[in-house]
PQR file with spaces between the fields and no chain letter, atoms N, CA, C, O and H, PARSE charges and radii, in Angstrom:
ATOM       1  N    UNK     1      28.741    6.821  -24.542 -0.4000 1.5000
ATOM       2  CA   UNK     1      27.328    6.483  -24.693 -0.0000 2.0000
ATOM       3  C    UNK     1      26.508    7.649  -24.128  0.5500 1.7000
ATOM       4  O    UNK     1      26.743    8.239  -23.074 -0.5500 1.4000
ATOM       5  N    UNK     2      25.399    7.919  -25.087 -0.4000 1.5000
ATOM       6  CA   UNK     2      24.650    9.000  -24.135 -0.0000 2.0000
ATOM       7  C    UNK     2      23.864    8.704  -23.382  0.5500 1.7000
ATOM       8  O    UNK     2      23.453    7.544  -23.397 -0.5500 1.4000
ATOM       9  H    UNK     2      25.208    7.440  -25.944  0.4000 1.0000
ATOM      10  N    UNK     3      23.374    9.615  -22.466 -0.4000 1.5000
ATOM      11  CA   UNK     3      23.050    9.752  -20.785 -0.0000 2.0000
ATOM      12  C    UNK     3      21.271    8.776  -21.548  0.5500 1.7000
ATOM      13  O    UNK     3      20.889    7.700  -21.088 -0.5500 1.4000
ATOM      14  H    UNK     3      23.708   10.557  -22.453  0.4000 1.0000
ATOM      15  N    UNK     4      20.747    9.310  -22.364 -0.4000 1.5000
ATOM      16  CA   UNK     4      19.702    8.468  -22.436 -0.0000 2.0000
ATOM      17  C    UNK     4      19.604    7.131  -22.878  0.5500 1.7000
ATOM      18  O    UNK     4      18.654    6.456  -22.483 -0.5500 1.4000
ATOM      19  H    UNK     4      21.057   10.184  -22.738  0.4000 1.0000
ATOM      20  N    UNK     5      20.421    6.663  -23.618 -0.4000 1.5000
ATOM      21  CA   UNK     5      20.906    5.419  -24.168 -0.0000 2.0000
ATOM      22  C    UNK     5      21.365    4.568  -22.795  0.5500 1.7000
ATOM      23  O    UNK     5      20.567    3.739  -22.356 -0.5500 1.4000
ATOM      24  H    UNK     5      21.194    7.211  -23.940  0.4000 1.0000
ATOM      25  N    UNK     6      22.262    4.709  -22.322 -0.4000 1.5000
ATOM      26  CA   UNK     6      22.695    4.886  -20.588 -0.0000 2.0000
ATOM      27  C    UNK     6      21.531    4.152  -20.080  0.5500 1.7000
ATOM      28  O    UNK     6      21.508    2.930  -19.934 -0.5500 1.4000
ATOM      29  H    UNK     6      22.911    5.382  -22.678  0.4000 1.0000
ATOM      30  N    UNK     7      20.453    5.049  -19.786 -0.4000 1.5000
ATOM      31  CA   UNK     7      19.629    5.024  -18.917 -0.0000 2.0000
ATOM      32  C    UNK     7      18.699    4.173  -19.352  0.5500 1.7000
ATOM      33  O    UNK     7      18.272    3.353  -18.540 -0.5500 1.4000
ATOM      34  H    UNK     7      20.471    6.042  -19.905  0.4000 1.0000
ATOM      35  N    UNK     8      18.097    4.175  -20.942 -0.4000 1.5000
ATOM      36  CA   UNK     8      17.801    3.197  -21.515 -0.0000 2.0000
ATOM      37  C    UNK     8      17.989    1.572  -21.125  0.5500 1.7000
ATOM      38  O    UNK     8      17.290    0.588  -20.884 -0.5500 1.4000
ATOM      39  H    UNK     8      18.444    4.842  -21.601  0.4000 1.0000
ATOM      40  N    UNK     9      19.147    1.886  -21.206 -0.4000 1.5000
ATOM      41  CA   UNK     9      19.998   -0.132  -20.929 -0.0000 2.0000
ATOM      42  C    UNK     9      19.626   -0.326  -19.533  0.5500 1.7000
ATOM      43  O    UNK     9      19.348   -1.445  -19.101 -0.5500 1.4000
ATOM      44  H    UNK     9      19.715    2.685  -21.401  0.4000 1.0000
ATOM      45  N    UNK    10      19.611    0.730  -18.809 -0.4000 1.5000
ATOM      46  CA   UNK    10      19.999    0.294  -17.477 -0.0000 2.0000
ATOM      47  C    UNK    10      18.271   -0.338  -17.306  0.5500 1.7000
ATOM      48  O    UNK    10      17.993   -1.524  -17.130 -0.5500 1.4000
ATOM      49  H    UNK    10      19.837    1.639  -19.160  0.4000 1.0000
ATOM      50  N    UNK    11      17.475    0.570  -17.393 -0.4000 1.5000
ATOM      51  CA   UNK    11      16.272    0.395  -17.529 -0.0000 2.0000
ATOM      52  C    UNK    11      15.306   -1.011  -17.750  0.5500 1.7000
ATOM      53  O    UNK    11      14.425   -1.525  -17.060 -0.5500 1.4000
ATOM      54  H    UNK    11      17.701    1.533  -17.537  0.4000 1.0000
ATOM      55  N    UNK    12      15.992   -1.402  -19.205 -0.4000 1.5000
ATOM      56  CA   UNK    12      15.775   -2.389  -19.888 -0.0000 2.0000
ATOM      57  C    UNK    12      16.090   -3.688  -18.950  0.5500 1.7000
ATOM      58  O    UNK    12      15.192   -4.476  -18.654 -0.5500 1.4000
ATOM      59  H    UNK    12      16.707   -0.985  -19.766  0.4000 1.0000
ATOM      60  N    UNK    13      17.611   -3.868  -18.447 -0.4000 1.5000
ATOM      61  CA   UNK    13      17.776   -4.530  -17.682 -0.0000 2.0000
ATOM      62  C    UNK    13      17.567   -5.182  -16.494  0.5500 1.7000
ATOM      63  O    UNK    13      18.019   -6.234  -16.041 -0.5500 1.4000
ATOM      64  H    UNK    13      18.340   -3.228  -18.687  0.4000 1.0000
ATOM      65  N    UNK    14      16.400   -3.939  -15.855 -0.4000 1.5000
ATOM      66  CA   UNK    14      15.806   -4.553  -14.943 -0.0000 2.0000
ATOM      67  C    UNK    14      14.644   -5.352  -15.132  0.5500 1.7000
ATOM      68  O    UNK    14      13.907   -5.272  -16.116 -0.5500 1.4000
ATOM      69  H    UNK    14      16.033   -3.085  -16.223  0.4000 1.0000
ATOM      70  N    UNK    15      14.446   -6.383  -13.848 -0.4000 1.5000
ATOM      71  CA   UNK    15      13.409   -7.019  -14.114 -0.0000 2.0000
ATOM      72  C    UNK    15      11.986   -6.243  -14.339  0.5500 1.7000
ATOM      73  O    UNK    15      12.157   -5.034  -14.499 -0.5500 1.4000
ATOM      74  H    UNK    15      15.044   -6.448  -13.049  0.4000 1.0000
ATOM      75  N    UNK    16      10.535   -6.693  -14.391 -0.4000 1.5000
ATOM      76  CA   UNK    16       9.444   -5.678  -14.164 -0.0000 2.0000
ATOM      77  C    UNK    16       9.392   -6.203  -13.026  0.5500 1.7000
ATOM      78  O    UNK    16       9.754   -7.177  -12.366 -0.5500 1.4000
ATOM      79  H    UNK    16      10.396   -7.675  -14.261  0.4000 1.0000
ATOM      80  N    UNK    17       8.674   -4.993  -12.989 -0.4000 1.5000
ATOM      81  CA   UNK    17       7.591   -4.943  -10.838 -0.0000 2.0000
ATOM      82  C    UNK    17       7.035   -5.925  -10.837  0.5500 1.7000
ATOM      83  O    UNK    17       7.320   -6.633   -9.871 -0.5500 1.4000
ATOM      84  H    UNK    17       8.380   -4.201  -13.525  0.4000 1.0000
ATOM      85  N    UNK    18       6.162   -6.417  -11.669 -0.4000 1.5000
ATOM      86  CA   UNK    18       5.349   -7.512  -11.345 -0.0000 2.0000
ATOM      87  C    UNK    18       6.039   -8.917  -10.871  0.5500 1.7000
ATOM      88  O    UNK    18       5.485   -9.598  -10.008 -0.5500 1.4000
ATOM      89  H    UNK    18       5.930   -5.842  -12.453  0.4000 1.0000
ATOM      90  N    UNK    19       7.281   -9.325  -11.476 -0.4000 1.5000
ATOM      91  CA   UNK    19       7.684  -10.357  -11.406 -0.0000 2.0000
ATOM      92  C    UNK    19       8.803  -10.181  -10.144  0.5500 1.7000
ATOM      93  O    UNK    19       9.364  -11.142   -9.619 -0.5500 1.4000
ATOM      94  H    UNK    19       7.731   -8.772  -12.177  0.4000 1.0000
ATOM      95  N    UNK    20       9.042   -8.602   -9.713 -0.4000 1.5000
ATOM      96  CA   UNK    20       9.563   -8.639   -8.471 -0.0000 2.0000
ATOM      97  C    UNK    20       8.668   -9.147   -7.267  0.5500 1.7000
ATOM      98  O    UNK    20       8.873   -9.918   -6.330 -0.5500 1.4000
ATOM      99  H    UNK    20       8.586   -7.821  -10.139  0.4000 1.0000
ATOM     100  N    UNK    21       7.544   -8.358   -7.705 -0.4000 1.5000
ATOM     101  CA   UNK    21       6.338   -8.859   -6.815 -0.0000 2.0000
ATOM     102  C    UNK    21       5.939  -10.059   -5.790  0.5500 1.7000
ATOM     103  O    UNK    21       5.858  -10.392   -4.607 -0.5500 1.4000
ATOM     104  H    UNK    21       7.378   -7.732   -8.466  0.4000 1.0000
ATOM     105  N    UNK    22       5.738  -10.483   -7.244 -0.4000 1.5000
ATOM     106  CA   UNK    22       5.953  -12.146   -7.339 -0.0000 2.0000
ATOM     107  C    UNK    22       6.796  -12.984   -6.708  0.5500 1.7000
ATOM     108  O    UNK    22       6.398  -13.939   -6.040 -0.5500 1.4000
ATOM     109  H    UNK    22       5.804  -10.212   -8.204  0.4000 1.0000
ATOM     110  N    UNK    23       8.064  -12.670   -6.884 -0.4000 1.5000
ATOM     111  CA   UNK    23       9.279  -12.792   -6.442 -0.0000 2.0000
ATOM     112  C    UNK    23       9.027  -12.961   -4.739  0.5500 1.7000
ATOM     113  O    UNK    23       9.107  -14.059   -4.190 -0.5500 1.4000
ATOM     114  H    UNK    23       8.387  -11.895   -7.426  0.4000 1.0000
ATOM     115  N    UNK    24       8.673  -11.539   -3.917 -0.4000 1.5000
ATOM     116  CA   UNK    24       8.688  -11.824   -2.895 -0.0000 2.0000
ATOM     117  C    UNK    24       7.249  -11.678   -1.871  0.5500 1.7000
ATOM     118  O    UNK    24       7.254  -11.261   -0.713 -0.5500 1.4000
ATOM     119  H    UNK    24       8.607  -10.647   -4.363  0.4000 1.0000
ATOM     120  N    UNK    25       6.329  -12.038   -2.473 -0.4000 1.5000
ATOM     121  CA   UNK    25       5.169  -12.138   -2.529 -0.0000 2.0000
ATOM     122  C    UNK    25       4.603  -10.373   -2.181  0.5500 1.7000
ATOM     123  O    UNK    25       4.279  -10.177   -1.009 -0.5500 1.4000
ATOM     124  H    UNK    25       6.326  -12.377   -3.414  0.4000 1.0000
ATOM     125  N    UNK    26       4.517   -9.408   -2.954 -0.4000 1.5000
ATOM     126  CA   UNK    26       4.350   -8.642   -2.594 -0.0000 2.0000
ATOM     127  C    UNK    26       3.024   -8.504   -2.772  0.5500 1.7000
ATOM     128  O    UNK    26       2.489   -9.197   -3.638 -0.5500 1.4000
ATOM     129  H    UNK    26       4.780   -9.567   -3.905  0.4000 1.0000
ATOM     130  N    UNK    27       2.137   -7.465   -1.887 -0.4000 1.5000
ATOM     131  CA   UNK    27       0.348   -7.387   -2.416 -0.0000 2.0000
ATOM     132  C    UNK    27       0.088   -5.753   -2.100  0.5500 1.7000
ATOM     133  O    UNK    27       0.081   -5.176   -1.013 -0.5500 1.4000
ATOM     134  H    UNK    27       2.572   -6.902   -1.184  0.4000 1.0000
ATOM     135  N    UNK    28      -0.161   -5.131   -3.701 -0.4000 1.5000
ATOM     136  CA   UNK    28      -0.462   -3.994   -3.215 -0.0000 2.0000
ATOM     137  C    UNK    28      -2.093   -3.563   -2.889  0.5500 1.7000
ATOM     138  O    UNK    28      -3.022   -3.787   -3.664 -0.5500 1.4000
ATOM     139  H    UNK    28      -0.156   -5.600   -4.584  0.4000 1.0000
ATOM     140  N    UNK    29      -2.203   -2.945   -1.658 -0.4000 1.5000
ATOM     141  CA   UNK    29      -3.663   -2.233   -1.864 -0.0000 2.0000
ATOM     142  C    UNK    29      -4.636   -3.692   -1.272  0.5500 1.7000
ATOM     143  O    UNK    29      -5.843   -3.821   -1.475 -0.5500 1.4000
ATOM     144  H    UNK    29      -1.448   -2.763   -1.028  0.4000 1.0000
ATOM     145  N    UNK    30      -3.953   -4.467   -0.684 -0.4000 1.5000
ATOM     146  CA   UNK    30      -4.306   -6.106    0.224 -0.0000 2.0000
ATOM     147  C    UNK    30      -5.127   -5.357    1.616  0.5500 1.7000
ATOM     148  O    UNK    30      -6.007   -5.934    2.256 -0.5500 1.4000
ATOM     149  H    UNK    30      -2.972   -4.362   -0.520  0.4000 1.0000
ATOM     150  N    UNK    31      -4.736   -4.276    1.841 -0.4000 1.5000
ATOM     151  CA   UNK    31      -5.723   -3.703    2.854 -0.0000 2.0000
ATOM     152  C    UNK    31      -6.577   -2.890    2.502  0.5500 1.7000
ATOM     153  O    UNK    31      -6.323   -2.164    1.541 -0.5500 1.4000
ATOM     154  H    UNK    31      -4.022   -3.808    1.321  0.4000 1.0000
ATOM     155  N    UNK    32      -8.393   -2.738    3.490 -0.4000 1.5000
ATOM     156  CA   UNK    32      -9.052   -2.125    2.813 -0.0000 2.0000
ATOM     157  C    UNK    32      -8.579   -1.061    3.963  0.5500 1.7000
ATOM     158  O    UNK    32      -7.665   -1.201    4.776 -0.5500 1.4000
ATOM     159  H    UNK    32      -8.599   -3.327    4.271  0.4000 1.0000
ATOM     160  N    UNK    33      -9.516    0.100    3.781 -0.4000 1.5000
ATOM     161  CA   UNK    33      -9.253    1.436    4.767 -0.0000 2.0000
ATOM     162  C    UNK    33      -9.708    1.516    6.074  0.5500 1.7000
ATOM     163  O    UNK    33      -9.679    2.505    6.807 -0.5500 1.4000
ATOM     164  H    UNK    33     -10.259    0.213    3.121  0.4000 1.0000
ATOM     165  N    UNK    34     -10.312   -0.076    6.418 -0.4000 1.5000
ATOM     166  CA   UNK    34     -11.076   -0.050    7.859 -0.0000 2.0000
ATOM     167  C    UNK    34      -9.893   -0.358    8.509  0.5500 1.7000
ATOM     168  O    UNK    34      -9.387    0.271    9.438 -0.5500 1.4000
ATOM     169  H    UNK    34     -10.336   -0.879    5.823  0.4000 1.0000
ATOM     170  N    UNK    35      -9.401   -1.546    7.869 -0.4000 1.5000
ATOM     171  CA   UNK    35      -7.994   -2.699    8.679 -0.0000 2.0000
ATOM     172  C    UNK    35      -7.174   -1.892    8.434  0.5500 1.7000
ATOM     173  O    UNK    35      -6.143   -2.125    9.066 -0.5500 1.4000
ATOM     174  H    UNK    35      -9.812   -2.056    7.114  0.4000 1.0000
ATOM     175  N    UNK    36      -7.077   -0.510    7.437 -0.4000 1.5000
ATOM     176  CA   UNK    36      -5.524    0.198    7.643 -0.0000 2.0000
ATOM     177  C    UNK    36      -5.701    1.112    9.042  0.5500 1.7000
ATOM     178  O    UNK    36      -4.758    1.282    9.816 -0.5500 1.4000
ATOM     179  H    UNK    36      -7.914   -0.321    6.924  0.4000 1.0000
ATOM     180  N    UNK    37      -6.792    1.572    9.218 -0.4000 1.5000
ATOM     181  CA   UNK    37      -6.973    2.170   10.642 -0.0000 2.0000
ATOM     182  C    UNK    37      -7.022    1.652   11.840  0.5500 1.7000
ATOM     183  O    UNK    37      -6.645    2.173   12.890 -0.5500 1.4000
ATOM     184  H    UNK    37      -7.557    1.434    8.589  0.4000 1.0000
ATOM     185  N    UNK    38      -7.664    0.240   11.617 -0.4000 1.5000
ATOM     186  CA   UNK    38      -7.849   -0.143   12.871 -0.0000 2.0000
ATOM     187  C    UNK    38      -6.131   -1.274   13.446  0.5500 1.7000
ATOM     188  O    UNK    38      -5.860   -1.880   14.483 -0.5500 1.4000
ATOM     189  H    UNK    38      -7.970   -0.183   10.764  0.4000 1.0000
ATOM     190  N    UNK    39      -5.415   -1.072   12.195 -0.4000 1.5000
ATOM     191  CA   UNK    39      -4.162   -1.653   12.668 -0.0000 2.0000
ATOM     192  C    UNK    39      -3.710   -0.373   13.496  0.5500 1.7000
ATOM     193  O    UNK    39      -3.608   -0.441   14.721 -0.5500 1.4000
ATOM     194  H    UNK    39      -5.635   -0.580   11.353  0.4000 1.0000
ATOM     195  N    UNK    40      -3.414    0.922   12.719 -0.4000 1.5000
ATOM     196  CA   UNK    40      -2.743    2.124   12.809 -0.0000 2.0000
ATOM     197  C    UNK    40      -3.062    2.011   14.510  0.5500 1.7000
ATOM     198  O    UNK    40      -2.305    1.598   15.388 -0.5500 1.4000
ATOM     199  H    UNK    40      -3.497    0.977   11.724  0.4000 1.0000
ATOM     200  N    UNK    41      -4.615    2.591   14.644 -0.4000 1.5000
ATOM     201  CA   UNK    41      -5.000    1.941   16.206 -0.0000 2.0000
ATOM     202  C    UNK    41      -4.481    1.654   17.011  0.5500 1.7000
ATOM     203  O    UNK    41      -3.958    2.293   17.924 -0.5500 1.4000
ATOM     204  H    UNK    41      -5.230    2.927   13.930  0.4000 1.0000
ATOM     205  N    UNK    42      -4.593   -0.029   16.647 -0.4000 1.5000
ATOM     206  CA   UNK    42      -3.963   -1.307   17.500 -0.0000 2.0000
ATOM     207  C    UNK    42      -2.474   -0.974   17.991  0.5500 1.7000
ATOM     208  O    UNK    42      -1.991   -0.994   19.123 -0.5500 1.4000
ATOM     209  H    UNK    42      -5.018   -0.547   15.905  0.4000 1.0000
ATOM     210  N    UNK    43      -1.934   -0.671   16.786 -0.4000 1.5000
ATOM     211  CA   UNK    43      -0.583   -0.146   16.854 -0.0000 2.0000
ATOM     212  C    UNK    43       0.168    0.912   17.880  0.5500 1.7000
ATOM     213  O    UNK    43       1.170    0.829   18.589 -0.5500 1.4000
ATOM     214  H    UNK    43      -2.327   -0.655   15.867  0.4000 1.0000
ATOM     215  N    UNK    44      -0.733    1.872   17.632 -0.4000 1.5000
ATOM     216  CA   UNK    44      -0.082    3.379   18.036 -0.0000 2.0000
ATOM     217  C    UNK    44      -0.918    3.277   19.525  0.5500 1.7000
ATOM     218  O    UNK    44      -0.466    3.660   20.604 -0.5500 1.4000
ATOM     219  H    UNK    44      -1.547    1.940   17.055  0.4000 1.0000
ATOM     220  N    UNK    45      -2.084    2.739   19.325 -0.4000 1.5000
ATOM     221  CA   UNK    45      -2.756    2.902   20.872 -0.0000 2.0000
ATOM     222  C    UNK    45      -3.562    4.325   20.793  0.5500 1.7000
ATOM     223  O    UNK    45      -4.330    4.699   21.679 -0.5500 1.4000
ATOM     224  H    UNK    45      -2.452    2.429   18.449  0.4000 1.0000
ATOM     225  N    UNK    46      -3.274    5.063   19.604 -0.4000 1.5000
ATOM     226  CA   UNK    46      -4.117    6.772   19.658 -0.0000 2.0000
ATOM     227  C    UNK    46      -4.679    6.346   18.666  0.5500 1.7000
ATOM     228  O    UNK    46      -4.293    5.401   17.979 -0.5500 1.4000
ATOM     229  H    UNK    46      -2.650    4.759   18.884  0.4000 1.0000
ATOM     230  N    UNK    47      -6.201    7.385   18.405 -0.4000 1.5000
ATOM     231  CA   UNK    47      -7.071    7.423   17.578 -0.0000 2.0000
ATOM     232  C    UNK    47      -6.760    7.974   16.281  0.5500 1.7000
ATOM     233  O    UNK    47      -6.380    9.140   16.383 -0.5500 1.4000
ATOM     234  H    UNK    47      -6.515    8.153   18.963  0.4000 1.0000
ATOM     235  N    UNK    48      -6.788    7.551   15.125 -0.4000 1.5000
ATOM     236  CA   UNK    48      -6.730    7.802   14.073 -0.0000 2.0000
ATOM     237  C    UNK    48      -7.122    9.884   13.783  0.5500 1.7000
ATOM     238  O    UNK    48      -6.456   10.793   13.287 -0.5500 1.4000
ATOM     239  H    UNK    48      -7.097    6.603   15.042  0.4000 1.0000
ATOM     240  N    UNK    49      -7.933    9.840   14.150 -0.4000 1.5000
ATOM     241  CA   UNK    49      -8.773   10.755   14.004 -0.0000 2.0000
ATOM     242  C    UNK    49      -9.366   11.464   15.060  0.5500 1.7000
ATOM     243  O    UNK    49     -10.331   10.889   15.564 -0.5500 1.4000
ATOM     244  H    UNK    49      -8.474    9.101   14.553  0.4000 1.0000
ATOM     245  N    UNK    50      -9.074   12.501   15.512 -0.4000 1.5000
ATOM     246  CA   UNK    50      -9.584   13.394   16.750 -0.0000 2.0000
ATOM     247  C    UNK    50     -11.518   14.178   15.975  0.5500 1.7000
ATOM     248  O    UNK    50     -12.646   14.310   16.449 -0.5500 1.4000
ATOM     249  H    UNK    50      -8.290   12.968   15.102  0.4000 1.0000
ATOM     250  N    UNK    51     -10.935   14.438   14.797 -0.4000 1.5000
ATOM     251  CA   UNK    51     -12.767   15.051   14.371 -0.0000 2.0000
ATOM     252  C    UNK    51     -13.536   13.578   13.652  0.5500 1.7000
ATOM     253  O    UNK    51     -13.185   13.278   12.511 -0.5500 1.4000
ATOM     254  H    UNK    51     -10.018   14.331   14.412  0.4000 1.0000
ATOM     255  N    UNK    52     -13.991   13.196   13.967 -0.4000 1.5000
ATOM     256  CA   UNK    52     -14.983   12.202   14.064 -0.0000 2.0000
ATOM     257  C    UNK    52     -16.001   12.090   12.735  0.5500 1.7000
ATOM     258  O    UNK    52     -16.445   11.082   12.185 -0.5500 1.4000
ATOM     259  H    UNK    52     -14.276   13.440   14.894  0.4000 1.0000
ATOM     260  N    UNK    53     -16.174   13.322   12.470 -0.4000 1.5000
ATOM     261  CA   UNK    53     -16.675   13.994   11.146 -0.0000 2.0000
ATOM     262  C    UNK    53     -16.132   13.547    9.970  0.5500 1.7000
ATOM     263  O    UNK    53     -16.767   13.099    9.015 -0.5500 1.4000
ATOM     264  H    UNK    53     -15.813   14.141   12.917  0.4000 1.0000
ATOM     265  N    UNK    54     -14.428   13.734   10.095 -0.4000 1.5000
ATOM     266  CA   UNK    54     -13.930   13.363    8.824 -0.0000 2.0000
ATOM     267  C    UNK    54     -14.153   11.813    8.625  0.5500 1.7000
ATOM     268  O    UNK    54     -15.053   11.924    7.793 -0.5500 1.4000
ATOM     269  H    UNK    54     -13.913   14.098   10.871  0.4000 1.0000
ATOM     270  N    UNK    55     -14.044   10.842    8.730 -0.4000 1.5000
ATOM     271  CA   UNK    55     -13.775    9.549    9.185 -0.0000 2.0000
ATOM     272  C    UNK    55     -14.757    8.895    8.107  0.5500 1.7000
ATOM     273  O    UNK    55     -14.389    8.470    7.012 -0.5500 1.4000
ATOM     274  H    UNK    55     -13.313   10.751    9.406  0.4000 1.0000
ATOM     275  N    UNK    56     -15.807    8.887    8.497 -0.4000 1.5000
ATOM     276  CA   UNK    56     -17.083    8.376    7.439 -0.0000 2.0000
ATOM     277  C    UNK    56     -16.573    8.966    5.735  0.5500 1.7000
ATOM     278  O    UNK    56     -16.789    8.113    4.874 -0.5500 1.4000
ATOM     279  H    UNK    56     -16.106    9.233    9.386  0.4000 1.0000
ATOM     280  N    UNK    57     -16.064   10.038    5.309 -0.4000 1.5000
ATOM     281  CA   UNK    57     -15.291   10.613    4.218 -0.0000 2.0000
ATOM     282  C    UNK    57     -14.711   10.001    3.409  0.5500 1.7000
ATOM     283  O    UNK    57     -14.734   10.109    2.183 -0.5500 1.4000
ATOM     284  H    UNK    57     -15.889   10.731    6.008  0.4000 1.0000
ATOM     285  N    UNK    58     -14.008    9.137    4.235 -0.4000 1.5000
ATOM     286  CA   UNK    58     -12.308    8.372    4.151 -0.0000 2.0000
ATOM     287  C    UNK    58     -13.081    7.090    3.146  0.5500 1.7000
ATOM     288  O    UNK    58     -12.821    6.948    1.951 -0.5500 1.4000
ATOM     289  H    UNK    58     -13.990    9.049    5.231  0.4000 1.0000
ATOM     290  N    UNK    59     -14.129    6.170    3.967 -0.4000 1.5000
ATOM     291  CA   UNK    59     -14.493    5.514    3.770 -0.0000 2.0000
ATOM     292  C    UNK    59     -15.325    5.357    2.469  0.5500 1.7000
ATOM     293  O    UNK    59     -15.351    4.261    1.909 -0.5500 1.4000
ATOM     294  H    UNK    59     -14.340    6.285    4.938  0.4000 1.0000
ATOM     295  N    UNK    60     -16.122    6.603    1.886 -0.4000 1.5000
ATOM     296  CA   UNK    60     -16.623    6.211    0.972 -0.0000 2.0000
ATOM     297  C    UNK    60     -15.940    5.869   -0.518  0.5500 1.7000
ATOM     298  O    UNK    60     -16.407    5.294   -1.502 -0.5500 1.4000
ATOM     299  H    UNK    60     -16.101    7.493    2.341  0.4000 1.0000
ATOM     300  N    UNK    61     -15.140    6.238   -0.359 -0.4000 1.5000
ATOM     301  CA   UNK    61     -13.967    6.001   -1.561 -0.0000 2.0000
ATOM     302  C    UNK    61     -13.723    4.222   -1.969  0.5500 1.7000
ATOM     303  O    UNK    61     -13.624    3.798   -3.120 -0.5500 1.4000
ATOM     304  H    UNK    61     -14.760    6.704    0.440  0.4000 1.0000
ATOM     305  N    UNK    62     -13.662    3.359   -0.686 -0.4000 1.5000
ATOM     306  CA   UNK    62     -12.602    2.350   -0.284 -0.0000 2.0000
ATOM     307  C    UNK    62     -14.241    1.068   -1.014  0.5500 1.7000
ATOM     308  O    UNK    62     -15.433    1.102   -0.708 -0.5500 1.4000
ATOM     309  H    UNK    62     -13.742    3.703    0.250  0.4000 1.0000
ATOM     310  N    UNK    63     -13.816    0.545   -1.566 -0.4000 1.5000
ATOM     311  CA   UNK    63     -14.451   -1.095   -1.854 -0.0000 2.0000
ATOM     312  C    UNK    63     -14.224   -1.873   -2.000  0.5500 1.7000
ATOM     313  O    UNK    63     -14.719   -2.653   -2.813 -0.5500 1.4000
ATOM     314  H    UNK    63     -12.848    0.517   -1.814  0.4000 1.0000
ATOM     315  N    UNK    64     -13.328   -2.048   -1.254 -0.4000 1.5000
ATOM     316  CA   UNK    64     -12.064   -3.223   -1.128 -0.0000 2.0000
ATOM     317  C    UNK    64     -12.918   -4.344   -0.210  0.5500 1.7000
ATOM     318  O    UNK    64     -13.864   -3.965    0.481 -0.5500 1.4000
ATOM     319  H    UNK    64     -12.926   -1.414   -0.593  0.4000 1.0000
ATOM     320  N    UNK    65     -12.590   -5.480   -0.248 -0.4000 1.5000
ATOM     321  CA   UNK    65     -12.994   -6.575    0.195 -0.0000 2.0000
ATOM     322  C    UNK    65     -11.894   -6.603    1.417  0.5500 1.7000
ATOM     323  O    UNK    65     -10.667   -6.498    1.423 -0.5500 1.4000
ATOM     324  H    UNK    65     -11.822   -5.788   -0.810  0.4000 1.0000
ATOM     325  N    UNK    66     -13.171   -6.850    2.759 -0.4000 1.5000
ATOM     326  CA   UNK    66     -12.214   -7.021    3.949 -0.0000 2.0000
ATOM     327  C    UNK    66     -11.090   -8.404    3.890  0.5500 1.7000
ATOM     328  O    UNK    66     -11.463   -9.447    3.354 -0.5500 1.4000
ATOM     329  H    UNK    66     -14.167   -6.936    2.754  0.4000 1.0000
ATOM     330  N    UNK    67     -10.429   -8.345    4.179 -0.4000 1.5000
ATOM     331  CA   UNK    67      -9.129   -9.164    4.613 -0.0000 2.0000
ATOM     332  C    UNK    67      -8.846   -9.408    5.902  0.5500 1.7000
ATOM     333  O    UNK    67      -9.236   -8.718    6.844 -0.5500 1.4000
ATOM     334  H    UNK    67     -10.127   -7.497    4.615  0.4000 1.0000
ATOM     335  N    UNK    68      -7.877  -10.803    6.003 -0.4000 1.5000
ATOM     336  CA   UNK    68      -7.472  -10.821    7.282 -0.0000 2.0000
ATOM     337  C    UNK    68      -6.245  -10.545    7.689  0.5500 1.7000
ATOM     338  O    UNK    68      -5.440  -11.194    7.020 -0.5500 1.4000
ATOM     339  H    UNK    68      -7.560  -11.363    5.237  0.4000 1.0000
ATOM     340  N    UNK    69      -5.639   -9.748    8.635 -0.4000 1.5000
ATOM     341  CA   UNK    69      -4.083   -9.908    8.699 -0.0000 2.0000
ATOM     342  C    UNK    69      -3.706   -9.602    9.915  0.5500 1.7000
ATOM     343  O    UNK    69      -4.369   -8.974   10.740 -0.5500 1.4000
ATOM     344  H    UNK    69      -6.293   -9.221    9.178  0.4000 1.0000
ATOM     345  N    UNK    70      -2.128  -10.250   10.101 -0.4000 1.5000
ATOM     346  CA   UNK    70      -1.871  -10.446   11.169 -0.0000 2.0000
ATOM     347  C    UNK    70      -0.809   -9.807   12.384  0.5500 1.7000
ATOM     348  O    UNK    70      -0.380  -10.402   13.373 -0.5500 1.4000
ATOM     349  H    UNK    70      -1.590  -10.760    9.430  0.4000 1.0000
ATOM     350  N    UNK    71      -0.500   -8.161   11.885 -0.4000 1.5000
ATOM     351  CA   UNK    71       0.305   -7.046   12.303 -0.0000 2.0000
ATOM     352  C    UNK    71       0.214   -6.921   13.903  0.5500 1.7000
ATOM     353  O    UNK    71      -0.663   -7.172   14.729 -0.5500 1.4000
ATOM     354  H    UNK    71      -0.848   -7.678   11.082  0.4000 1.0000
ATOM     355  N    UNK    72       1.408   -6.461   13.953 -0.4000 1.5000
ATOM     356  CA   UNK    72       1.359   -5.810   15.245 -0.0000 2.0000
ATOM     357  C    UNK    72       1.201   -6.911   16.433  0.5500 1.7000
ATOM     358  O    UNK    72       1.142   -6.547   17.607 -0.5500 1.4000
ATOM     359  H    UNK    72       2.121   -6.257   13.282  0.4000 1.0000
């Protein structure tokens, strides 16, 4: 059998992501960029960020709806 045919099947055979997902409740992108820092934070105990400058940057990108969660 050839290597793409091969790879084909193998391919085919797996389930999709989504229904792995599903499977084990996975959530991508469930954090916005405030709660990924302020876990990192909580976590590490050091500041994300030593220039202070960059920080506000980060943020304008992110419009994610805050969440709650329960790490660390």
């Amino acid at each position: 059998m050839a290597l793409d045919a091969l790879d084909q099947k193998t391919l085919s055979s797996l389930p999709r992501l989504s229904e792995v997902y599903d499977a084990y409740g996975v959530e991508v992108n469930a954090l916005s960029l405030n709660e990924i820092f302020a876990l990192y934070e909580r976590c590490t105990n050091a500041p994300v960020f030593s220039i202070p400058k960059k920080l506000p940057g980060l943020f304008r990108t992110s419009n994610k709806s805050e969440t709650t969660g329960g790490a660390c």
